[in-house]
py3Dmol code that shows the C-alpha trace and the ligand (Angstrom):
import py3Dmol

protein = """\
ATOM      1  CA  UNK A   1     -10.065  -0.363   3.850  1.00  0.00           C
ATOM      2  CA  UNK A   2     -12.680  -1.969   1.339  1.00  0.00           C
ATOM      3  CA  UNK A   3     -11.735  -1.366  -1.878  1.00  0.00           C
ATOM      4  CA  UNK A   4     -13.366  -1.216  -5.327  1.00  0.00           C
ATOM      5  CA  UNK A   5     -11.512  -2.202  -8.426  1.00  0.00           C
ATOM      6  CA  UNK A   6     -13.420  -1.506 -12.007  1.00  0.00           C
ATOM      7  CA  UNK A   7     -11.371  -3.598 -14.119  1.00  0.00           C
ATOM      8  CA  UNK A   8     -11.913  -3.167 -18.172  1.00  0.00           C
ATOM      9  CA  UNK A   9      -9.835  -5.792 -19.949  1.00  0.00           C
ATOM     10  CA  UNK A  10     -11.477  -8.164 -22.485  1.00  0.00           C
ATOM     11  CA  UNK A  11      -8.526 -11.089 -21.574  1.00  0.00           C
ATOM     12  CA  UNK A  12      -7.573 -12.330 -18.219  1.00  0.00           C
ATOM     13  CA  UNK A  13      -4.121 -13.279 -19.764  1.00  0.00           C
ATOM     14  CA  UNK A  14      -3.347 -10.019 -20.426  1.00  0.00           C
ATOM     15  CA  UNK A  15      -0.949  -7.470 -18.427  1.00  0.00           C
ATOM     16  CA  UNK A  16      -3.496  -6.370 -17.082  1.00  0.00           C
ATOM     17  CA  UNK A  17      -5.301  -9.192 -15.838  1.00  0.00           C
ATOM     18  CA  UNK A  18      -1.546 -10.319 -13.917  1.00  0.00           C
ATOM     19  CA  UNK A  19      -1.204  -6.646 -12.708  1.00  0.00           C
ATOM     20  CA  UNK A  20      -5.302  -6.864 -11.569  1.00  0.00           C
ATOM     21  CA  UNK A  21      -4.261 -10.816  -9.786  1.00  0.00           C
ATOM     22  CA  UNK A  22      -1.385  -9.068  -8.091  1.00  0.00           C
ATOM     23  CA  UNK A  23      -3.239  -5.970  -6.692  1.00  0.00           C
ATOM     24  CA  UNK A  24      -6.182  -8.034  -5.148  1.00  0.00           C
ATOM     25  CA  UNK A  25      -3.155 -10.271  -3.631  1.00  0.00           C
ATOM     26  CA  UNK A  26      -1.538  -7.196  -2.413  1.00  0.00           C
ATOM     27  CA  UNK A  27      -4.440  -5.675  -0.913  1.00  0.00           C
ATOM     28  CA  UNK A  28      -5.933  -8.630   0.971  1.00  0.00           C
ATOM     29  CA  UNK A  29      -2.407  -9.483   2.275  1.00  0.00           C
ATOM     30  CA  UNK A  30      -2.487  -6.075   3.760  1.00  0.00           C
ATOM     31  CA  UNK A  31      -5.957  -6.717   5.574  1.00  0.00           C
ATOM     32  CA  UNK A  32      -8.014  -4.619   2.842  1.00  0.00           C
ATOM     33  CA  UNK A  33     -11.545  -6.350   1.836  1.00  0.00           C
ATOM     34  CA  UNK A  34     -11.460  -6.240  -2.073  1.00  0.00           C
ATOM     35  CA  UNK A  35     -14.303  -6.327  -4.709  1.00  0.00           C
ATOM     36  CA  UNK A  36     -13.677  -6.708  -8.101  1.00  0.00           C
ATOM     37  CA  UNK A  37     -16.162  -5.282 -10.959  1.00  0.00           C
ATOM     38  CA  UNK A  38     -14.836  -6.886 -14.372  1.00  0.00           C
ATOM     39  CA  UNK A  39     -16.846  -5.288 -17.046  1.00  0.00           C
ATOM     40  CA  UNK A  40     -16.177  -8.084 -19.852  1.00  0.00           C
ATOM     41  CA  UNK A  41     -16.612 -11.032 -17.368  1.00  0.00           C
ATOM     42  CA  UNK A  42     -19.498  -9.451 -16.240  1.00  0.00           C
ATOM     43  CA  UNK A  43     -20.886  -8.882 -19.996  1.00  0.00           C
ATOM     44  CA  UNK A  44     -21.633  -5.500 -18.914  1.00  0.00           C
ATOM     45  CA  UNK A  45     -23.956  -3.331 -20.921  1.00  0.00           C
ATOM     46  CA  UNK A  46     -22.627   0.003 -21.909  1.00  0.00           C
ATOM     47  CA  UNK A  47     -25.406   1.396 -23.429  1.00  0.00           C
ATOM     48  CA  UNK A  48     -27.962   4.145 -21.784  1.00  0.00           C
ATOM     49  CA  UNK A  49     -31.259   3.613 -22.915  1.00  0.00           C
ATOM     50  CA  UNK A  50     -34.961   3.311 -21.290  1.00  0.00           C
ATOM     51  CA  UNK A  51     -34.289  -0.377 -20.267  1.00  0.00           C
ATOM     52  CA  UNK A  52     -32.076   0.977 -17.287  1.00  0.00           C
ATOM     53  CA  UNK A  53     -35.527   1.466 -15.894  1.00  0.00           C
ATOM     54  CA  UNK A  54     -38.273  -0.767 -14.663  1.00  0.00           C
ATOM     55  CA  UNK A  55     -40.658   1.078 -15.264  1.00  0.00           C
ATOM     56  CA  UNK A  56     -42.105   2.855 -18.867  1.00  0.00           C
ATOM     57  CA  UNK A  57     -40.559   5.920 -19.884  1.00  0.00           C
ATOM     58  CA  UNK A  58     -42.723   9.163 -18.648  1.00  0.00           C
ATOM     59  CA  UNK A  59     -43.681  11.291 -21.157  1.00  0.00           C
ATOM     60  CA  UNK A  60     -43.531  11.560 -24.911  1.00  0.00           C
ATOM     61  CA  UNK A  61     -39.286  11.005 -25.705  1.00  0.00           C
ATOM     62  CA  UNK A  62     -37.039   9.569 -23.382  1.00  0.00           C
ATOM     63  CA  UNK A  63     -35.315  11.887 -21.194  1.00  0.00           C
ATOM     64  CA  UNK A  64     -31.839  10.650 -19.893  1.00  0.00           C
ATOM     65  CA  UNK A  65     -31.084  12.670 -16.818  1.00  0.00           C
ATOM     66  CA  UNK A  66     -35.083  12.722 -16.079  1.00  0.00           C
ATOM     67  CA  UNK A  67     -35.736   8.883 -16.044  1.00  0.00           C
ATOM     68  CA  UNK A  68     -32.286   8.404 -14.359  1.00  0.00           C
ATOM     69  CA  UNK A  69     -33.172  10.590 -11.559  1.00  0.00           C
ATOM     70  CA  UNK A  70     -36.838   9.197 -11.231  1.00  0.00           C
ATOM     71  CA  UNK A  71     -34.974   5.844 -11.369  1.00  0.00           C
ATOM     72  CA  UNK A  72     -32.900   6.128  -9.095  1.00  0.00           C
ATOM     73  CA  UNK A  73     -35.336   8.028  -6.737  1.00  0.00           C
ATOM     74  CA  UNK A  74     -38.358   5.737  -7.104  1.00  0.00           C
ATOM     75  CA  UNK A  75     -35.905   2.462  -6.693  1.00  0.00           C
ATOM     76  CA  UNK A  76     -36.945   1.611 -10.039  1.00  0.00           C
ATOM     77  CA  UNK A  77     -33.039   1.312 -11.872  1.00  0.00           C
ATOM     78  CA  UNK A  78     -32.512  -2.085 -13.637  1.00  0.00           C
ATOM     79  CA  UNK A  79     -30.427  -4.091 -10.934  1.00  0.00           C
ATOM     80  CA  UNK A  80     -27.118  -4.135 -12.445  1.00  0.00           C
ATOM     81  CA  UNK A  81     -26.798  -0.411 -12.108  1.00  0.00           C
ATOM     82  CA  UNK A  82     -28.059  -0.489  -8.508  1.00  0.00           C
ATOM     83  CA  UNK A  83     -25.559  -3.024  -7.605  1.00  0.00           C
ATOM     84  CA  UNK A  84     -22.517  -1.140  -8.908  1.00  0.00           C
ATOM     85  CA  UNK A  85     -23.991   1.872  -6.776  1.00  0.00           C
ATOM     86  CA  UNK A  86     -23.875  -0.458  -3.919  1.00  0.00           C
ATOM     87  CA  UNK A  87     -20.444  -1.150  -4.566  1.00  0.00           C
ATOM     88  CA  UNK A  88     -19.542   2.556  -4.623  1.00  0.00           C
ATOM     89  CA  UNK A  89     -21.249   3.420  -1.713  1.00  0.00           C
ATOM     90  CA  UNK A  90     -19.159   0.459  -0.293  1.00  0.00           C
ATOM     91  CA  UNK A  91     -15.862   1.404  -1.190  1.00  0.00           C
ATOM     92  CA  UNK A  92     -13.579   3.330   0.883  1.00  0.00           C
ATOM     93  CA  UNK A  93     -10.933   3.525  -2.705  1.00  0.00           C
ATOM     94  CA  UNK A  94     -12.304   2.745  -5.845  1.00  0.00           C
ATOM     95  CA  UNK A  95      -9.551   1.491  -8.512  1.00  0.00           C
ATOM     96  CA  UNK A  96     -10.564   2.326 -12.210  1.00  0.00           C
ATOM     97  CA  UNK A  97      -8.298  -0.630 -14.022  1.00  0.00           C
ATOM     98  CA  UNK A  98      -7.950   0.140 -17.871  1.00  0.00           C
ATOM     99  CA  UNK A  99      -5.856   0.160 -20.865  1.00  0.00           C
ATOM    100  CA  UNK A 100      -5.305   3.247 -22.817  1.00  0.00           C
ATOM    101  CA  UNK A 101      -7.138   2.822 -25.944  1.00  0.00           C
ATOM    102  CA  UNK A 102      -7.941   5.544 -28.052  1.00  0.00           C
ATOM    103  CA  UNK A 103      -6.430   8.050 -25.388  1.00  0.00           C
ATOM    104  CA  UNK A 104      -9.471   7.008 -23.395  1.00  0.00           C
ATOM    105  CA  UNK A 105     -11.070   4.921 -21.354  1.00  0.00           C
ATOM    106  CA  UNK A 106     -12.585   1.623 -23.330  1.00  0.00           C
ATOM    107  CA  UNK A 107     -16.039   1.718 -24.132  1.00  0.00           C
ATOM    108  CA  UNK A 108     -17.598  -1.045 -21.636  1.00  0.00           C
ATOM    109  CA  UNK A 109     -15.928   1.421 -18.275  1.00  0.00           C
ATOM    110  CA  UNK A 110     -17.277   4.861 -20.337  1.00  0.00           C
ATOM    111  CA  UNK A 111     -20.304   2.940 -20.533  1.00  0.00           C
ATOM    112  CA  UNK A 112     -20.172   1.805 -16.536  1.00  0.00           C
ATOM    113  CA  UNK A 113     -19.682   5.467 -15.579  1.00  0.00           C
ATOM    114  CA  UNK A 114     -22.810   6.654 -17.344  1.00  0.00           C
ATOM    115  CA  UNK A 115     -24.884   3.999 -16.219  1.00  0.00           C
ATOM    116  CA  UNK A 116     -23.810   3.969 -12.898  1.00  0.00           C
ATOM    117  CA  UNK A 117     -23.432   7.543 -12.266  1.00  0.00           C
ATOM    118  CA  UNK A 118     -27.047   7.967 -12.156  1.00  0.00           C
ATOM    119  CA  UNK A 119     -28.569  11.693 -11.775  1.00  0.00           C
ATOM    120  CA  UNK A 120     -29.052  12.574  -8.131  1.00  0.00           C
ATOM    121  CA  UNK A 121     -26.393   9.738  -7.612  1.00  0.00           C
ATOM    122  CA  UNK A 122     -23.882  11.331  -8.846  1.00  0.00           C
ATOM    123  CA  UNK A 123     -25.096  14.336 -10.453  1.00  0.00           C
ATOM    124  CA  UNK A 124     -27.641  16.855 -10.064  1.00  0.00           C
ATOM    125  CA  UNK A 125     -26.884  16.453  -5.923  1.00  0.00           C
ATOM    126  CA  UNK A 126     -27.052  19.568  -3.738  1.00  0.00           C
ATOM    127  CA  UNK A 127     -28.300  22.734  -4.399  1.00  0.00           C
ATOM    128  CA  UNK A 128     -28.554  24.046  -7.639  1.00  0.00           C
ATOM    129  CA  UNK A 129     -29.568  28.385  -7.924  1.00  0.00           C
ATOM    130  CA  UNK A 130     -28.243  31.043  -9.595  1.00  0.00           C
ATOM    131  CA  UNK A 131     -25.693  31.066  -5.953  1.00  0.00           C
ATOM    132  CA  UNK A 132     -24.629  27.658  -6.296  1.00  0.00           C
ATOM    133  CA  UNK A 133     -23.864  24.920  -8.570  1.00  0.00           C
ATOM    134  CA  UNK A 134     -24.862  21.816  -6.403  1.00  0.00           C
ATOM    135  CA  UNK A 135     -22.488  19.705  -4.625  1.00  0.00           C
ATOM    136  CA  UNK A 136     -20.106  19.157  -6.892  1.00  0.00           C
ATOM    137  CA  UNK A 137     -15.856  18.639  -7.544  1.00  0.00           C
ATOM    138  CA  UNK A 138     -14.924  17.963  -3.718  1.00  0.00           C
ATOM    139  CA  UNK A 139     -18.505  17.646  -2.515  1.00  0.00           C
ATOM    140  CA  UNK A 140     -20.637  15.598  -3.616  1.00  0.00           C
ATOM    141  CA  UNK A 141     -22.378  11.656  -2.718  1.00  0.00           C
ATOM    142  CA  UNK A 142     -19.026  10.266  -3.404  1.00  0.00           C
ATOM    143  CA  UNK A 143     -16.967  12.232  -0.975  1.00  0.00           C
ATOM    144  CA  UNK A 144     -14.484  11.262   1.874  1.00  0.00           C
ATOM    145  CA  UNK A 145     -13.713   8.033  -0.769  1.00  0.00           C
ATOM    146  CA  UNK A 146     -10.525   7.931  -2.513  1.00  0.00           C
ATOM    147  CA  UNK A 147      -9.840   6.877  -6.162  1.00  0.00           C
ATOM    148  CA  UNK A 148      -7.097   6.053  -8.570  1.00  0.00           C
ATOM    149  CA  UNK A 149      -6.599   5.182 -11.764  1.00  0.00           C
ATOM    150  CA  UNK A 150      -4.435   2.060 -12.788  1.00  0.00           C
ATOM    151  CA  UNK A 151      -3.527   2.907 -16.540  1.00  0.00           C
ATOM    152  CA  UNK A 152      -1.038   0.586 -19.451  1.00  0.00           C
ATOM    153  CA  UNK A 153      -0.387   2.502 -22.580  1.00  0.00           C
ATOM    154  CA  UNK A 154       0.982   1.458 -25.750  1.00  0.00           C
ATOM    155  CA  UNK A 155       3.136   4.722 -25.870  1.00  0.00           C
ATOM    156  CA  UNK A 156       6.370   5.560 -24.117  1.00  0.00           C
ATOM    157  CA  UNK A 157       6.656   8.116 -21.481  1.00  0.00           C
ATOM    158  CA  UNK A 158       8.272  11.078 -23.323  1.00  0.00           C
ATOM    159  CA  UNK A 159       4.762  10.885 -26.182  1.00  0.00           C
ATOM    160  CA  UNK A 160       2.939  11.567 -22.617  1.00  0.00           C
ATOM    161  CA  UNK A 161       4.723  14.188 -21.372  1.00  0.00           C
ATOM    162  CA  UNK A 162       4.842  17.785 -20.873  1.00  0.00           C
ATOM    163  CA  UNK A 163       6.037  18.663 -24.678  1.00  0.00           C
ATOM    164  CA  UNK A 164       5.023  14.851 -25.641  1.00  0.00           C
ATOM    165  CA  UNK A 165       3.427  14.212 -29.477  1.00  0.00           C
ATOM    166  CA  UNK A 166       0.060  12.751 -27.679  1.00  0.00           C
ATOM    167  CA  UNK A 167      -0.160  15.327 -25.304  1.00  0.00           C
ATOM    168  CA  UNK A 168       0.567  15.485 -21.527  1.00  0.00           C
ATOM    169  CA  UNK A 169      -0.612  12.046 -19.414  1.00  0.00           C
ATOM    170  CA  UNK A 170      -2.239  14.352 -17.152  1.00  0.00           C
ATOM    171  CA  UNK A 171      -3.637  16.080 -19.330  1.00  0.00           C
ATOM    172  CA  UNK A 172      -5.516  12.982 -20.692  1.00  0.00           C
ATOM    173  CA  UNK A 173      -6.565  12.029 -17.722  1.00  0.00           C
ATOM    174  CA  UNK A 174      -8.224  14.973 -16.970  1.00  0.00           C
ATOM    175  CA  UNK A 175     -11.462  13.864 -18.124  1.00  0.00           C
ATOM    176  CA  UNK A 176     -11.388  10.925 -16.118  1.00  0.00           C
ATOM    177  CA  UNK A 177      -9.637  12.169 -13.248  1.00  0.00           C
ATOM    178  CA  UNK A 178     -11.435  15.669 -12.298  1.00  0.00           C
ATOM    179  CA  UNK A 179     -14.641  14.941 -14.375  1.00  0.00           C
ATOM    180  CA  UNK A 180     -15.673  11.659 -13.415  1.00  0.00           C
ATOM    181  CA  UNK A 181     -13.858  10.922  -9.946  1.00  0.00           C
ATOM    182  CA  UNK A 182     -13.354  14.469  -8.156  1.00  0.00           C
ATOM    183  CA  UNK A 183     -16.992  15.615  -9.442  1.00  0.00           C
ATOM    184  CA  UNK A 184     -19.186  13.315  -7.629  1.00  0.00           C
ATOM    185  CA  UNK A 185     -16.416  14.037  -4.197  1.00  0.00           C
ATOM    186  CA  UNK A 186     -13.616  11.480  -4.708  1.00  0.00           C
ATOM    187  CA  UNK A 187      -9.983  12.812  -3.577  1.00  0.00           C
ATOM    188  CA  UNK A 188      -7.986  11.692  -6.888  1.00  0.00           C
ATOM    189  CA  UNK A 189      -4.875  10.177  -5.928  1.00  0.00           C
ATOM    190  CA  UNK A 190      -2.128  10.810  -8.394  1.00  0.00           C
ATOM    191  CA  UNK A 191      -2.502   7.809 -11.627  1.00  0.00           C
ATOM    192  CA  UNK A 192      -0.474   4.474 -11.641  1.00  0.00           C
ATOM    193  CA  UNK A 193       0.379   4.550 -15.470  1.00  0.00           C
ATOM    194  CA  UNK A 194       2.638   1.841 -17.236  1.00  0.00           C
ATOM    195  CA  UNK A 195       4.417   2.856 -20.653  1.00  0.00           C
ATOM    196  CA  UNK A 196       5.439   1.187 -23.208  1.00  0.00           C
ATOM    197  CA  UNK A 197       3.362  -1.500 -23.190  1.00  0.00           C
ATOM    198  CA  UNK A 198       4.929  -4.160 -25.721  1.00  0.00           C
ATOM    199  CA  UNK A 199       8.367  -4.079 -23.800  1.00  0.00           C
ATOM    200  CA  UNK A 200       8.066  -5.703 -21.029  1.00  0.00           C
ATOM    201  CA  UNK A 201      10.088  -8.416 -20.102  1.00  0.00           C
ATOM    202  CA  UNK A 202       9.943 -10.668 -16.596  1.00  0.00           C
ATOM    203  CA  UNK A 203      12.647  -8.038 -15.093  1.00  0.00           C
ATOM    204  CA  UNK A 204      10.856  -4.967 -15.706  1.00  0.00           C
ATOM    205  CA  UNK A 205       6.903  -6.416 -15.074  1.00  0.00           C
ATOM    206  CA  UNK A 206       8.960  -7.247 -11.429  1.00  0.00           C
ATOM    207  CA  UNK A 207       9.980  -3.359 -11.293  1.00  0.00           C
ATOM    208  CA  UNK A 208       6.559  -2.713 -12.122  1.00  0.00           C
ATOM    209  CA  UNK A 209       4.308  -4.987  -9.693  1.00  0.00           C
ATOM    210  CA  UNK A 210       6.936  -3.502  -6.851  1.00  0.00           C
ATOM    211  CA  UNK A 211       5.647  -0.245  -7.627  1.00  0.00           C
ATOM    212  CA  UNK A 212       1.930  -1.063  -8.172  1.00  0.00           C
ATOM    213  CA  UNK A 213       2.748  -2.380  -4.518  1.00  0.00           C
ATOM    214  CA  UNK A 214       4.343   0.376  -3.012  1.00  0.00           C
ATOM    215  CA  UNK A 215       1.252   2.601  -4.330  1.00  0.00           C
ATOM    216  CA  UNK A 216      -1.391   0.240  -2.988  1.00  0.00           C
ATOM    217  CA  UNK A 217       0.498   0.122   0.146  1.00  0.00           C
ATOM    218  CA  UNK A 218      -0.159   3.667   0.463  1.00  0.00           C
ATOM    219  CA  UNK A 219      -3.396   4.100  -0.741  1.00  0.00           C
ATOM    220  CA  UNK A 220      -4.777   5.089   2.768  1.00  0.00           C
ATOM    221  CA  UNK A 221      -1.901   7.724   3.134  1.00  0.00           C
ATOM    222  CA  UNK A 222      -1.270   9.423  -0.552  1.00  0.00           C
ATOM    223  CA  UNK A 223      -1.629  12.648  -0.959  1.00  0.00           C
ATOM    224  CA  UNK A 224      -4.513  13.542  -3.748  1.00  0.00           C
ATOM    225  CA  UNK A 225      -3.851  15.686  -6.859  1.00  0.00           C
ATOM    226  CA  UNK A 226      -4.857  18.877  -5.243  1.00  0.00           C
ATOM    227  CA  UNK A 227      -7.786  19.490  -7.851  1.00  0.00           C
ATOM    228  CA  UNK A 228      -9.397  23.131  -6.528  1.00  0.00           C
ATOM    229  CA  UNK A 229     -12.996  22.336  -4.627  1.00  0.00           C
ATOM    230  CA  UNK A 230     -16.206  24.337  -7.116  1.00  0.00           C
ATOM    231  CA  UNK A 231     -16.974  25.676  -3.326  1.00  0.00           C
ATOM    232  CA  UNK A 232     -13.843  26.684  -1.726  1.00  0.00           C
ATOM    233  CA  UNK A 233     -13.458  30.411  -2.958  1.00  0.00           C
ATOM    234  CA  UNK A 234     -11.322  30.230  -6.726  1.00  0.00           C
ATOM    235  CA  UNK A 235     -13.903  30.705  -8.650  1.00  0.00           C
ATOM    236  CA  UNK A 236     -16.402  32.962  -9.481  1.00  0.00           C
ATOM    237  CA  UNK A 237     -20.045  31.806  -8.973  1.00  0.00           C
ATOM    238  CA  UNK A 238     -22.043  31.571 -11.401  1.00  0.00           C
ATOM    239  CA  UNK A 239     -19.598  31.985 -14.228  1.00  0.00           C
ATOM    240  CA  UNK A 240     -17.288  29.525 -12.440  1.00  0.00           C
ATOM    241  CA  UNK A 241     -14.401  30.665 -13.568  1.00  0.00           C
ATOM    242  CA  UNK A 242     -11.172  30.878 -11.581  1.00  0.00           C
ATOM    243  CA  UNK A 243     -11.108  34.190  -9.857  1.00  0.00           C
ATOM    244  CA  UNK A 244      -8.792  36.596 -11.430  1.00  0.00           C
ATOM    245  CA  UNK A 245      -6.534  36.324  -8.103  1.00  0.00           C
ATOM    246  CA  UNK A 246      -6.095  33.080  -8.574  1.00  0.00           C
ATOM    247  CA  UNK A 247      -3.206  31.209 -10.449  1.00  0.00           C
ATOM    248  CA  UNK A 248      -2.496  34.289 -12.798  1.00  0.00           C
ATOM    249  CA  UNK A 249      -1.684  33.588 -15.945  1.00  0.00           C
ATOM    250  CA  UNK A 250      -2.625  30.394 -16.152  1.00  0.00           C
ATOM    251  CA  UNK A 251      -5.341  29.039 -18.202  1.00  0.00           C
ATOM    252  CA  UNK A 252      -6.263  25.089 -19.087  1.00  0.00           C
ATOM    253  CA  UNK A 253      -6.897  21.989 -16.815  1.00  0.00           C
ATOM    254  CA  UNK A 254      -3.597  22.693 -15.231  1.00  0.00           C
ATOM    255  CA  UNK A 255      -5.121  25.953 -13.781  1.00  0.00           C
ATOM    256  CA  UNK A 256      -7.491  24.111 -11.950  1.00  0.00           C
ATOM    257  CA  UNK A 257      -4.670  22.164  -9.375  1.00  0.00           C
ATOM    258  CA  UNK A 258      -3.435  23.794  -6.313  1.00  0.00           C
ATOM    259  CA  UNK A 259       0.876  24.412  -6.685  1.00  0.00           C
ATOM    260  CA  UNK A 260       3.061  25.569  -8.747  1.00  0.00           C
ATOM    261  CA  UNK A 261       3.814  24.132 -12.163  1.00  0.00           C
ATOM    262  CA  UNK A 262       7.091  23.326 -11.056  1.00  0.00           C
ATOM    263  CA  UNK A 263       6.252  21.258  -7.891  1.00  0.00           C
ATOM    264  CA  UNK A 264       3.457  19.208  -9.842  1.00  0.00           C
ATOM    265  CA  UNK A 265       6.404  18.433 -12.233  1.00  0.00           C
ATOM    266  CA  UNK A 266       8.399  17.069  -9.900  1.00  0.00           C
ATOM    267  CA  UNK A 267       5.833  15.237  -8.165  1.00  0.00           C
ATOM    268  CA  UNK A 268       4.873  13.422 -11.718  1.00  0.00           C
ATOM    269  CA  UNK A 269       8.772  12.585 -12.408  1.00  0.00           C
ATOM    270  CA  UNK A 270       8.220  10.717  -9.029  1.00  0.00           C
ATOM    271  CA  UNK A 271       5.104   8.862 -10.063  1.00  0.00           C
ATOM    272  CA  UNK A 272       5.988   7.915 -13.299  1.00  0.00           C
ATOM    273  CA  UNK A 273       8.935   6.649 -12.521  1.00  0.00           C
ATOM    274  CA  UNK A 274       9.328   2.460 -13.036  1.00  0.00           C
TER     275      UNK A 274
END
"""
ligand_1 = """\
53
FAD
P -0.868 -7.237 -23.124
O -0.921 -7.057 -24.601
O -1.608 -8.371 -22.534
O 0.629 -7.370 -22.649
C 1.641 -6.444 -23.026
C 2.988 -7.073 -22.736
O 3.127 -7.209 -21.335
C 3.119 -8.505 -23.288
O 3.595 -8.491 -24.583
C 4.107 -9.105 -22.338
O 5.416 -8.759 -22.804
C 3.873 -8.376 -21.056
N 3.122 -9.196 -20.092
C 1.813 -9.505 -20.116
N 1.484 -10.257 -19.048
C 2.622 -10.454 -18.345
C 2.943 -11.150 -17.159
N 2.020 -11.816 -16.461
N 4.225 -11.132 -16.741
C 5.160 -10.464 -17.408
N 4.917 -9.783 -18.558
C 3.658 -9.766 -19.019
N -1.784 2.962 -26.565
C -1.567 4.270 -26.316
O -0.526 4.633 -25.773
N -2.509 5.200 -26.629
C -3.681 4.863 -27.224
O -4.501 5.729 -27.480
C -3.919 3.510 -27.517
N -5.062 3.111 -28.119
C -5.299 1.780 -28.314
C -6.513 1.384 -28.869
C -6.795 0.052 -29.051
C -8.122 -0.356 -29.619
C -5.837 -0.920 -28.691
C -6.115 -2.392 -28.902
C -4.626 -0.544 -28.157
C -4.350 0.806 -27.949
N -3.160 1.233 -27.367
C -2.919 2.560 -27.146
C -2.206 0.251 -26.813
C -2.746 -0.250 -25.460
O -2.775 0.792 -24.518
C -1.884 -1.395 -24.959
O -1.974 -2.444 -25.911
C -2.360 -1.896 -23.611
O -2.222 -0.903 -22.633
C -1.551 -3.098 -23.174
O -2.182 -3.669 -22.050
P -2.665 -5.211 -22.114
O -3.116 -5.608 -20.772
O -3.603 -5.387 -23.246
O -1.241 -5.851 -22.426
"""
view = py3Dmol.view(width=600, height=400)
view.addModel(protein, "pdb")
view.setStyle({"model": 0}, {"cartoon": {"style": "trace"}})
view.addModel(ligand_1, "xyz")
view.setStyle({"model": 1}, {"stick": {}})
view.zoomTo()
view.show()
């Protein structure tokens, strides 16, 4: 496979620069190509604005989805954005590589995805009419690709979970996982998270890297959180809300993955497990 990591860390000395090292090792041992996008190294700018384009902005205020899509239309994007779509369109697995700050993503990958992510890129593709809302979560430019996201957090594992203070990891990820990966078409495979970031001593970063490993062994063969496809029959169109036949009862991002409660449980206990 060639795969795509986005890497967001400021230090290469950091646990995530040795966990970063060690998956490129892993995956080119296995026979994978690997690219490597690292936002700081790369002094990547996070900011939107009407230099993304090479040409003057049309019109009398600058129009963000507009000038993106005439951008990216006209082949007029500034060429750092053009390359990253490059890379994308690359990429069999794309690895977003970040740590948890502020519950989020840091600001130089937000700033990646909405530069990158140009309209009719990623957004605004397919057909959009009172019938349908484009090609969108399942379908989309980026589909058939897989992603995952490779996540440290300060926090321990019982803040993150299901009755956790900062609310469940999932949950969190939500955002990130069925906003910005399973809208434009990736199939999300379940997140690599590590806890408790400030305790970690040689014998637990080894229990760690052997599961990074194990889950970058498998990143051909993993099955993806079963996010429900915008097309496949759940919802109602154009409301697009989940049909009233469909997971009763149940309301919030949760509502919006295939199984029961119970069996996504389980299958996070696995995960999460280091
Ligand atoms: P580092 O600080 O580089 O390393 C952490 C530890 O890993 C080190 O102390 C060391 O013991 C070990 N280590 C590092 N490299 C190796 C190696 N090669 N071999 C063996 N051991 C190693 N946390 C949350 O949970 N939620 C938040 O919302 C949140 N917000 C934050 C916001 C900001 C602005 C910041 C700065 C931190 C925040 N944090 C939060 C904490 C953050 O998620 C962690 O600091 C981060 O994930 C740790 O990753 P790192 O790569 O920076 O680790």
């Amino acid at each position: 496979m060639k795969v795509l990591i986005v890497y967001a860390h400021p230090e290469p000395q950091s646990l995530n620069g040795a966990l970063r090292d060690f998956a490129i090792g892993r995956l080119q041992q296995a026979g994978h190509e690997v690219r490597v996008s690292d936002l700081y190294a790369m002094q990547w700018k996070a900011t939107v604005d009407a230099n993304d384009s090479t040409e003057p902005v049309r019109g009398a205020r600058f129009d963000v989805s507009a000038e993106s899509r005439r951008a990216f239309e006209n082949g007029t994007q500034s060429a750092d954005i053009a390359l990253e779509q490059g890379k994308l369109r690359w990429a069999d697995a794309v690895i977003l590589q970040f740590p948890l700050w502020w519950f989020s993503m840091p600001a130089i990958l937000k700033g990646w995805v909405e530069r990158v992510y140009a309209c009719g890129f990623a957004y605004g593709v397919g057909e959009h009419s009172d019938a349908r809302w484009g090609d969108r979560y399942g379908e989309g430019s980026l589909a058939g690709k897989r992603a995952m996201l490779m996540v440290t957090a300060g926090g321990w594992e019982s803040h993150y979970g299901a009755r956790g203070i900062n609310g469940p990891i999932d949950d969190l990820l939500f955002p990130i996982q069925h906003g910005i990966l399973y809208y434009p078409g990736f199939d999300v495979l379940p997140p690599f998270v590590v806890y408790r970031t400030s305790r970690i001593d040689e014998a637990r970063y080894a229990r760690i890297r052997d599961a990074l490993g194990q889950r970058l062994d498998t990143l051909a063969t993993t099955p993806p959180i079963a996010f429900r496809p915008q097309n496949g029959g759940d919802y109602e169109i154009p409301a697009l809300t989940l049909k009233a036949d469909v997971a009763p009862g149940q309301a919030g991002f949760a509502a919006h993955v295939k199984g029961s409660r119970d069996e996504r449980a389980d299958r996070d206990a696995e995960h999460n497990r280091l």
